[in-house]
N, CA, C and O atoms as a printed pandas DataFrame, in Angstrom:
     atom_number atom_name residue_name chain_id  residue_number  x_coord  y_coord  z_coord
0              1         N          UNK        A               1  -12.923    2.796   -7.860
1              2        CA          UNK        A               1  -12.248    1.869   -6.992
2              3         C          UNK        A               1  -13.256    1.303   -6.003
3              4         O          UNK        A               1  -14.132    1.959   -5.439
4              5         N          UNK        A               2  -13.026    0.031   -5.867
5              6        CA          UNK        A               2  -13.863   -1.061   -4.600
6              7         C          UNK        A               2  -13.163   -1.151   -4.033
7              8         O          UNK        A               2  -12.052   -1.060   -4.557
8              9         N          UNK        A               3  -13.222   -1.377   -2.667
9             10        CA          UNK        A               3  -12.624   -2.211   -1.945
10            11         C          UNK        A               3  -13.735   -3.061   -0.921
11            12         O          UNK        A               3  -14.699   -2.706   -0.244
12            13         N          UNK        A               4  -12.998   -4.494   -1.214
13            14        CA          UNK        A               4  -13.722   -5.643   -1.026
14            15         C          UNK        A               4  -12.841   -6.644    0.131
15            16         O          UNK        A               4  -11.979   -7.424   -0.273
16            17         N          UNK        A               5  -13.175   -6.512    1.593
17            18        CA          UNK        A               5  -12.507   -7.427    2.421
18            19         C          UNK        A               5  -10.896   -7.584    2.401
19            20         O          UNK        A               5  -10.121   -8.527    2.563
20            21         N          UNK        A               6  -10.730   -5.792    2.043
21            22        CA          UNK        A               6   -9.391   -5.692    2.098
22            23         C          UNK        A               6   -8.338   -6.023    1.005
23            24         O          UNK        A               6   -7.110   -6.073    1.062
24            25         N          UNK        A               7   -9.314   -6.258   -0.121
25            26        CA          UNK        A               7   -9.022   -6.009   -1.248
26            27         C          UNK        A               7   -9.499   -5.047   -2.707
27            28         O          UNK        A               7  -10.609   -5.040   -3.238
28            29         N          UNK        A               8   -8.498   -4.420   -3.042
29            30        CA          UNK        A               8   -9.214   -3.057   -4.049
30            31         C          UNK        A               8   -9.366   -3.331   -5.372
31            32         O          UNK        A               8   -8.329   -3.587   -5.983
32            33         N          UNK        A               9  -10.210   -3.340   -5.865
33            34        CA          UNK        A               9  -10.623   -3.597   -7.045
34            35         C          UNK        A               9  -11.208   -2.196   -7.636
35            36         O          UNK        A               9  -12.116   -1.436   -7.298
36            37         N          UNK        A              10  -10.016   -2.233   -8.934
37            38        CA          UNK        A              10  -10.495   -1.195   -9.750
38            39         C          UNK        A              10  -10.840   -1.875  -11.577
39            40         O          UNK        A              10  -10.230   -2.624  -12.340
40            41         N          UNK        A              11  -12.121   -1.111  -11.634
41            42        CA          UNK        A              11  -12.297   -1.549  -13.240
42            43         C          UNK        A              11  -12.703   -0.322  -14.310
43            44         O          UNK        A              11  -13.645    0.470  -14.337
44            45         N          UNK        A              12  -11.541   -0.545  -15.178
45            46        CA          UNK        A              12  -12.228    0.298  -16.179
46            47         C          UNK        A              12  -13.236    0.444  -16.636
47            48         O          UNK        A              12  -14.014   -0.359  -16.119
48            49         N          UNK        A              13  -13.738    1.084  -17.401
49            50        CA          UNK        A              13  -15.397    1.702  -18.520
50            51         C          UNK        A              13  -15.253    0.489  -19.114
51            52         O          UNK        A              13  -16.302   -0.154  -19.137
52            53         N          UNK        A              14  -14.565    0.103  -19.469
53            54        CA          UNK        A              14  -14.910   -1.674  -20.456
54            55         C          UNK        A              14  -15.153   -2.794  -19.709
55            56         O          UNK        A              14  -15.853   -3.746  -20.053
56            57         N          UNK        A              15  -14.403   -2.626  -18.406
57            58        CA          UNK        A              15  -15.179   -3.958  -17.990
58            59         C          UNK        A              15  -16.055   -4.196  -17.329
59            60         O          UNK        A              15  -16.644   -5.242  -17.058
60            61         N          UNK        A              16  -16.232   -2.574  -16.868
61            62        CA          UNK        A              16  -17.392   -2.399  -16.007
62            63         C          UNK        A              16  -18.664   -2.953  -17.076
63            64         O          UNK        A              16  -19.537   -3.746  -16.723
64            65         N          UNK        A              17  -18.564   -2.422  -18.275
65            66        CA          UNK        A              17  -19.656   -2.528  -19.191
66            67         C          UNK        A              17  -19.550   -4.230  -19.376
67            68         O          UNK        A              17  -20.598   -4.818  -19.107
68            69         N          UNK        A              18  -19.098   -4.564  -19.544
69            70        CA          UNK        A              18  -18.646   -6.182  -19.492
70            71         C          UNK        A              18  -19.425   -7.180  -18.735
71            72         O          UNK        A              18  -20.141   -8.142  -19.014
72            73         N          UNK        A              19  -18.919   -6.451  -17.436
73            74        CA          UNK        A              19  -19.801   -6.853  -16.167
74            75         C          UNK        A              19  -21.544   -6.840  -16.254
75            76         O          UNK        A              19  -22.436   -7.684  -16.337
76            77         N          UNK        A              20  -21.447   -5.476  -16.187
77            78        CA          UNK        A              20  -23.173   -5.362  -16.812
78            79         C          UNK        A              20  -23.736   -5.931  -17.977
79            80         O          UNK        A              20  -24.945   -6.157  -18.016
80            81         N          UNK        A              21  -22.987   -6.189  -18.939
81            82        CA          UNK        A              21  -23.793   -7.300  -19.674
82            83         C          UNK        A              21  -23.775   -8.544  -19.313
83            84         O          UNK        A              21  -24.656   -9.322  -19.677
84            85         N          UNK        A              22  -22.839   -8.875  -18.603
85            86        CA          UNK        A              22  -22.962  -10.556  -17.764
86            87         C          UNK        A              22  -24.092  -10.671  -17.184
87            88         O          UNK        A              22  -24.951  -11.457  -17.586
88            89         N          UNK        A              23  -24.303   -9.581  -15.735
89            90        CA          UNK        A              23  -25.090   -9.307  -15.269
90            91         C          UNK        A              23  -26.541   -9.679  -16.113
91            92         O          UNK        A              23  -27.279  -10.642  -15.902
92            93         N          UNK        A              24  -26.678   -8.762  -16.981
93            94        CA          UNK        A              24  -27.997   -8.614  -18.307
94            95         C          UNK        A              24  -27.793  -10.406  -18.711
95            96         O          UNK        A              24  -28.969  -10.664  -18.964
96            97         N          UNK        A              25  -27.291  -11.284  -18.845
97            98        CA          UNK        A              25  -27.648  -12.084  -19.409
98            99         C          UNK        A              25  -27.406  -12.268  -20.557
99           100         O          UNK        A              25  -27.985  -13.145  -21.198
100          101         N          UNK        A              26  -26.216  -11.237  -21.227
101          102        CA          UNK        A              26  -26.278  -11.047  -22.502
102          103         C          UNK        A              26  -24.595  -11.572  -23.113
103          104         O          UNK        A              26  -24.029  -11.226  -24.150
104          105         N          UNK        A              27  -24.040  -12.672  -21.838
105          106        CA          UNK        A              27  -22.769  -13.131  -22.779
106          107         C          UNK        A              27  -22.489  -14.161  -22.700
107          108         O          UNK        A              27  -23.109  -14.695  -21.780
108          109         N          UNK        A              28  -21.556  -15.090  -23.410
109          110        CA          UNK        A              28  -21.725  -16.534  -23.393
110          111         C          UNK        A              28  -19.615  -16.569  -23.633
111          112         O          UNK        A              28  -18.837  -16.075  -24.449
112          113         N          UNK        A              29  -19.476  -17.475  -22.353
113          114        CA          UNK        A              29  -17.897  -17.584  -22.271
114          115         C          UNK        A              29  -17.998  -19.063  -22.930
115          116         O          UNK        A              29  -18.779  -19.992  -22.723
116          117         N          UNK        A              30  -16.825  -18.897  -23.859
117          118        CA          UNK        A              30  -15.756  -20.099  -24.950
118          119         C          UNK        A              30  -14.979  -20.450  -24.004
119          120         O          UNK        A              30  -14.220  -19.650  -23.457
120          121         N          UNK        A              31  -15.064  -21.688  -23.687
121          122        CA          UNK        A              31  -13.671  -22.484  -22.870
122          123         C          UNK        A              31  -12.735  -22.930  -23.244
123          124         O          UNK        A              31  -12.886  -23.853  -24.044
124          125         N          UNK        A              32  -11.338  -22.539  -22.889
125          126        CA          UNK        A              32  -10.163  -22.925  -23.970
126          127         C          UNK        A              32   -9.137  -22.329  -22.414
127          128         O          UNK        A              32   -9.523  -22.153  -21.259
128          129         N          UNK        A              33   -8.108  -22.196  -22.875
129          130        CA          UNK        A              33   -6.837  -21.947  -21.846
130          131         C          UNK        A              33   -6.580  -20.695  -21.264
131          132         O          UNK        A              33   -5.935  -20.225  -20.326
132          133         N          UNK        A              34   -7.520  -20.235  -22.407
133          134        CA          UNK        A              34   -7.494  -18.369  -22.327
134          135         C          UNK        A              34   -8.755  -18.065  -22.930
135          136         O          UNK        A              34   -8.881  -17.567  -24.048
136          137         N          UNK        A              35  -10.027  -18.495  -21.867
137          138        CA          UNK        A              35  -11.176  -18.431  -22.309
138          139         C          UNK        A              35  -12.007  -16.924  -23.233
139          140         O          UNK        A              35  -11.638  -15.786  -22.944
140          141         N          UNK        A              36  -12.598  -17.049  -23.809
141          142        CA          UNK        A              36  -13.117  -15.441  -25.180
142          143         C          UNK        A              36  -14.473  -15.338  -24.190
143          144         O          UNK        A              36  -14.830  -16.214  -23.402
144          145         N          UNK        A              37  -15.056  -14.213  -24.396
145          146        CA          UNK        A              37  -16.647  -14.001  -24.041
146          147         C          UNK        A              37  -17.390  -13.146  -25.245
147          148         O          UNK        A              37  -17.054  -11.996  -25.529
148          149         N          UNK        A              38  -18.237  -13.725  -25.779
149          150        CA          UNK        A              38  -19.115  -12.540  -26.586
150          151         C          UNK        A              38  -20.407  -12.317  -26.116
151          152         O          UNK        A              38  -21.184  -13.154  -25.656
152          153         N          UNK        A              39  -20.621  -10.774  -26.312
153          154        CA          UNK        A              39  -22.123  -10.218  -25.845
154          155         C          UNK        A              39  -23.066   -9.954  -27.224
155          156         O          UNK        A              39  -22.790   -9.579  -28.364
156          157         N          UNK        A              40  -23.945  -10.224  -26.744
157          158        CA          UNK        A              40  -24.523  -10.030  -28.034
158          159         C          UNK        A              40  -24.359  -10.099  -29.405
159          160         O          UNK        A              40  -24.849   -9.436  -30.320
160          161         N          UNK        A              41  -23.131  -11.555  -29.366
161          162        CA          UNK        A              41  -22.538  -12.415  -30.059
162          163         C          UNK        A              41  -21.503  -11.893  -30.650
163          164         O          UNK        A              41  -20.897  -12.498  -31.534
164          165         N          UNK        A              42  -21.052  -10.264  -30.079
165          166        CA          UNK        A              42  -19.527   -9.712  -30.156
166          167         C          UNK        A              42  -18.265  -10.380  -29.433
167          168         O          UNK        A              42  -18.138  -10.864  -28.308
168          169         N          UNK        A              43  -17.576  -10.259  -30.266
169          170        CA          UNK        A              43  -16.345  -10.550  -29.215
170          171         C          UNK        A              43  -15.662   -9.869  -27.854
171          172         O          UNK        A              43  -15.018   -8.871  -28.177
172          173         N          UNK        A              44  -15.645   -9.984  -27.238
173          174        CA          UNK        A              44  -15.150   -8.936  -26.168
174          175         C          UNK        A              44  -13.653   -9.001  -26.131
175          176         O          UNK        A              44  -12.946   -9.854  -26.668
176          177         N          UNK        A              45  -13.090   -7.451  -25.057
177          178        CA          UNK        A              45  -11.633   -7.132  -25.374
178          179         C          UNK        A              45  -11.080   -8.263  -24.594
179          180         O          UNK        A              45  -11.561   -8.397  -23.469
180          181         N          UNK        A              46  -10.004   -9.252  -25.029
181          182        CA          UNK        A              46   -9.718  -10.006  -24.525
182          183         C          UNK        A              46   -9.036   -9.280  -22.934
183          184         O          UNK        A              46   -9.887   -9.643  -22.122
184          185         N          UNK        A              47   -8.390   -8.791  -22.453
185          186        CA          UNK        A              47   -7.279   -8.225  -21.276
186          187         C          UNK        A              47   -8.708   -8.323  -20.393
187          188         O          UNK        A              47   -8.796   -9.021  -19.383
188          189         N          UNK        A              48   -9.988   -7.388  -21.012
189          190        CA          UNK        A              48  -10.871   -7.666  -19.844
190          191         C          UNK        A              48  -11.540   -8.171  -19.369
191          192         O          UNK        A              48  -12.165   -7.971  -18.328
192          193         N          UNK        A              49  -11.510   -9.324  -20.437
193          194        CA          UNK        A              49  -12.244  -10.635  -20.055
194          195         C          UNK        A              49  -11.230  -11.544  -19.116
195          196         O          UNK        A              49  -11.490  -12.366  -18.237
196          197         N          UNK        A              50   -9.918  -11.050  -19.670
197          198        CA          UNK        A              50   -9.100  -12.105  -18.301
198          199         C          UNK        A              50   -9.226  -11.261  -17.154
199          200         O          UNK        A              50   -9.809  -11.812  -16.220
200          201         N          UNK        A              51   -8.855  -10.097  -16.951
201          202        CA          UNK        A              51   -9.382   -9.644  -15.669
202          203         C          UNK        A              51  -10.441   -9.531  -15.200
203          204         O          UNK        A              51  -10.413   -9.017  -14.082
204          205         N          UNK        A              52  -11.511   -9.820  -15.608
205          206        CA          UNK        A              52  -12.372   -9.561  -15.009
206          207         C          UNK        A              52  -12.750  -11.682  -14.506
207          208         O          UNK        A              52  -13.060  -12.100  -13.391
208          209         N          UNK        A              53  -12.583  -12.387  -15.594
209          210        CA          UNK        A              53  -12.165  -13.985  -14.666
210          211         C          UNK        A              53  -10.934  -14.096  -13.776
211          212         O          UNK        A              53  -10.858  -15.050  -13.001
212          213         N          UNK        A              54  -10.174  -13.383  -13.823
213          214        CA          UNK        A              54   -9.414  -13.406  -12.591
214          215         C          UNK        A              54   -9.317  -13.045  -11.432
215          216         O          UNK        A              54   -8.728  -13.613  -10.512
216          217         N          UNK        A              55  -10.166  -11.623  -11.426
217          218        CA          UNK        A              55  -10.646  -11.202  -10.189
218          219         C          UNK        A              55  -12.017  -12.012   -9.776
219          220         O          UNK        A              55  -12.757  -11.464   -8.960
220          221         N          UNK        A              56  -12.320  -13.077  -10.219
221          222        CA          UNK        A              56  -13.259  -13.764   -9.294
222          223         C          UNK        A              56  -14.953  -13.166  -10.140
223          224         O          UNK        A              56  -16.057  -13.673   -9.943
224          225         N          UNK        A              57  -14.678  -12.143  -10.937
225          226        CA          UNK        A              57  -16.004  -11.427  -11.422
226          227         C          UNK        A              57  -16.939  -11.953  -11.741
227          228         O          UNK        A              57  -17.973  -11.995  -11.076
228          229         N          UNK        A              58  -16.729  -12.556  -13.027
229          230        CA          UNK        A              58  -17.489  -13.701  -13.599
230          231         C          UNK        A              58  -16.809  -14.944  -13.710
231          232         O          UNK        A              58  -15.653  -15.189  -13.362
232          233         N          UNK        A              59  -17.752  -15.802  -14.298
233          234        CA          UNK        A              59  -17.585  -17.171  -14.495
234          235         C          UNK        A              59  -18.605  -17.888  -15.750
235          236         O          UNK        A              59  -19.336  -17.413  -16.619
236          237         N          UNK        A              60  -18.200  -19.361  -15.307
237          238        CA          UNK        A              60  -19.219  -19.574  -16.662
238          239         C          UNK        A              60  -20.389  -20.321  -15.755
239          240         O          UNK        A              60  -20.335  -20.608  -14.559
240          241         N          UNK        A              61  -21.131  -20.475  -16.408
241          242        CA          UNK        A              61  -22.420  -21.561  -15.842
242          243         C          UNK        A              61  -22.304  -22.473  -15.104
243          244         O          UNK        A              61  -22.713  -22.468  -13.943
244          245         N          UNK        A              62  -21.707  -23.438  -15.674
245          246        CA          UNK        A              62  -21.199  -24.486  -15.752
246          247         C          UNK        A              62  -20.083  -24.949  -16.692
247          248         O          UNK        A              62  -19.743  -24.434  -17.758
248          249         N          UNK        A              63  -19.543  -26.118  -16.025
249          250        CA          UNK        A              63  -18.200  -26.709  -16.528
250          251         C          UNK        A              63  -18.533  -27.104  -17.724
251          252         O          UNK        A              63  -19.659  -27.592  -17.828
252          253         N          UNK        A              64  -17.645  -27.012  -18.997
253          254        CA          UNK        A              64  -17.768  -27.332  -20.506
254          255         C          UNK        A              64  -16.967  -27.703  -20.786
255          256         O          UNK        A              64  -15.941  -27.268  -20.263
256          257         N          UNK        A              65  -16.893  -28.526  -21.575
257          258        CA          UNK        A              65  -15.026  -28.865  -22.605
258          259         C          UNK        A              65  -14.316  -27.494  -23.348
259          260         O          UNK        A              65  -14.818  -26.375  -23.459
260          261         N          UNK        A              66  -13.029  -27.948  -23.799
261          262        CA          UNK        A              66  -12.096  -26.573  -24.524
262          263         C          UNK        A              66  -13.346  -26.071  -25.873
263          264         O          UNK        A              66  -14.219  -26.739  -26.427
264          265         N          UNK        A              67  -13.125  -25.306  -25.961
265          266        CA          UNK        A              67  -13.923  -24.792  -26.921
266          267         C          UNK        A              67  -15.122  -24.498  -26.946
267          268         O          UNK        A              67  -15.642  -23.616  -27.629
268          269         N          UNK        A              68  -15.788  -25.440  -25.974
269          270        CA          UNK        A              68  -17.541  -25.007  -25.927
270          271         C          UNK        A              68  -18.136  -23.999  -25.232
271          272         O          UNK        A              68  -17.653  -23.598  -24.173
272          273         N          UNK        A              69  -19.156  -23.531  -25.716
273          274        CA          UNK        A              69  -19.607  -22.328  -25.084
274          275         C          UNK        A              69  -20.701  -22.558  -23.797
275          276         O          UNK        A              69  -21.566  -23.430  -23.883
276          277         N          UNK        A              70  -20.566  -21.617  -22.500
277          278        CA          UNK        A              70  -21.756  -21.788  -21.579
278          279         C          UNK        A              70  -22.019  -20.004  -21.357
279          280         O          UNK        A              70  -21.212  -19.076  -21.402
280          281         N          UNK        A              71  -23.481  -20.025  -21.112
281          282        CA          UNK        A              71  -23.312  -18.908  -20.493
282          283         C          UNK        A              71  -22.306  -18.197  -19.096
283          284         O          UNK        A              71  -21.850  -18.755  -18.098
284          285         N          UNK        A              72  -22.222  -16.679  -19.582
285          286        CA          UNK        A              72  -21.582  -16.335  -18.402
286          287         C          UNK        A              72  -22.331  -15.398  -17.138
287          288         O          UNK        A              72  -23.125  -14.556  -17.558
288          289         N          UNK        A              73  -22.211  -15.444  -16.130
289          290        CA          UNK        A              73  -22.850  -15.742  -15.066
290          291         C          UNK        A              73  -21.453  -14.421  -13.624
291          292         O          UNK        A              73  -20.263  -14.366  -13.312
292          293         N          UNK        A              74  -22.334  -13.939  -13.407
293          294        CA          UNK        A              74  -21.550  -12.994  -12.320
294          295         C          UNK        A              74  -21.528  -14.018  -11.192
295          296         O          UNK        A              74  -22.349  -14.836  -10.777
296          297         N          UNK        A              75  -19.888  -13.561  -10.736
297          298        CA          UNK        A              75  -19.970  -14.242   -9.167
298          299         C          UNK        A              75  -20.814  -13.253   -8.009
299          300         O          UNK        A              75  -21.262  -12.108   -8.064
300          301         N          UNK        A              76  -20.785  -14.329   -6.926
301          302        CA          UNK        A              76  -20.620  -13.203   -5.552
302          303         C          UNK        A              76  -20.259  -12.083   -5.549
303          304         O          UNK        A              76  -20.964  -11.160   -5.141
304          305         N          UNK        A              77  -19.316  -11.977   -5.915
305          306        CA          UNK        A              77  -18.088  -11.024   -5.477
306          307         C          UNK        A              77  -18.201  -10.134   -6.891
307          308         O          UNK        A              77  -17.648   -9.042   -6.765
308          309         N          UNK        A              78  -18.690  -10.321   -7.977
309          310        CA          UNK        A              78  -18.952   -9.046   -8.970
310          311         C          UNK        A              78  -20.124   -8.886   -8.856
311          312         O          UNK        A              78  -20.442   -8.318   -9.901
312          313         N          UNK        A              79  -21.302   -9.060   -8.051
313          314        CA          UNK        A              79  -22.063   -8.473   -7.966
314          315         C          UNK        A              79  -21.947   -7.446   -6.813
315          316         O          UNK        A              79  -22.480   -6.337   -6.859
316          317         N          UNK        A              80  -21.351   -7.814   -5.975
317          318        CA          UNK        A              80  -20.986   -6.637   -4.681
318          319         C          UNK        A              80  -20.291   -5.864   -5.656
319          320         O          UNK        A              80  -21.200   -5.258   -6.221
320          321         N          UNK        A              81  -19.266   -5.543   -6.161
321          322        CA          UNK        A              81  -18.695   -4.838   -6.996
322          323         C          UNK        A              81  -19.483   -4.475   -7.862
323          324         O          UNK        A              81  -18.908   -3.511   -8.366
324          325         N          UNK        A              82  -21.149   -4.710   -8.768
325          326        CA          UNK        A              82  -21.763   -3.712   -9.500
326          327         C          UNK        A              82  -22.934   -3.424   -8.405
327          328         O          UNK        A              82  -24.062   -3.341   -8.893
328          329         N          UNK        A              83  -22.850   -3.293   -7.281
329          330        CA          UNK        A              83  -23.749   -3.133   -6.436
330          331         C          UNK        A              83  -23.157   -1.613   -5.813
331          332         O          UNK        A              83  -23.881   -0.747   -5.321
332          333         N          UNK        A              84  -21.820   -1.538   -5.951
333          334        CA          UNK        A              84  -20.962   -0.970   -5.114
334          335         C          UNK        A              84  -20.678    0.508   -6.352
335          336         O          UNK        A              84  -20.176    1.618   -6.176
336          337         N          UNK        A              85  -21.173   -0.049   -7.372
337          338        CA          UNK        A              85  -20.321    0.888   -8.134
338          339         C          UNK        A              85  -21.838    1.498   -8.520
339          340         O          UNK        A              85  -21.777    2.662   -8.915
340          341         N          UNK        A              86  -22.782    1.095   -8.489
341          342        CA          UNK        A              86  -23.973    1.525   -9.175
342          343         C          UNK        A              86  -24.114    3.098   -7.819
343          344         O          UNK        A              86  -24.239    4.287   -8.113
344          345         N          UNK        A              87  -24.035    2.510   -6.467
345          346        CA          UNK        A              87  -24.067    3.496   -5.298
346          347         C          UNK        A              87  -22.784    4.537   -5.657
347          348         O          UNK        A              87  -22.868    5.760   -5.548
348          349         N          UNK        A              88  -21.773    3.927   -6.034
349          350        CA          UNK        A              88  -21.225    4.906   -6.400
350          351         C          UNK        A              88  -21.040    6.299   -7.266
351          352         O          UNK        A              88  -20.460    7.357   -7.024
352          353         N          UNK        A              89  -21.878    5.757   -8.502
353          354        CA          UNK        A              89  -22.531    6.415   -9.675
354          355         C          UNK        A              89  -23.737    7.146   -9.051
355          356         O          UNK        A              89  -23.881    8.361   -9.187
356          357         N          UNK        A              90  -24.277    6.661   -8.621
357          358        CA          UNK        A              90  -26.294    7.131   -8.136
358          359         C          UNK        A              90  -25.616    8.677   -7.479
359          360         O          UNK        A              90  -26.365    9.516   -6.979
């Protein structure tokens, strides 16, 4: 569990790992209505790819049309959250 400006953010072992491959550079988000992410050209679990774009985690690069791919890119606010969790782990 995080808590972030009075808000708690908890993430499972999957999206934490999720996160850290964003982080790594290693995933590329599909734009569509209910955007996909693959790492290392896997598909990822969809539930934690929406939570983890809904809590603000990640994002994409830049703006793309439905379907096209950009890299994905940690926000602000998921990097305090793998900053937070790495101290937590250490």
């Amino acid at each position: 569990m995080i808590v972030m400006t009075g808000i708690r953010v908890e993430l499972n072992r999957r999206e934490r790992a999720i996160l850290r491959a964003v982080a790594a550079g290693r995933a590329v988000l599909v734009w569509s209505c209910e955007p996909d992410l693959t790492v290392d050209g896997c598909w990822c679990d969809h539930s934690a790819v929406h939570n983890l774009l809904e809590a603000g985690l990640i994002a994409g690069a830049r703006q793309v049309g439905f379907g096209q791919p950009t890299p994905a890119v940690v926000t602000d606010a998921g990097a305090v959250v793998l900053d937070e969790a790495t101290e937590f782990v250490a």
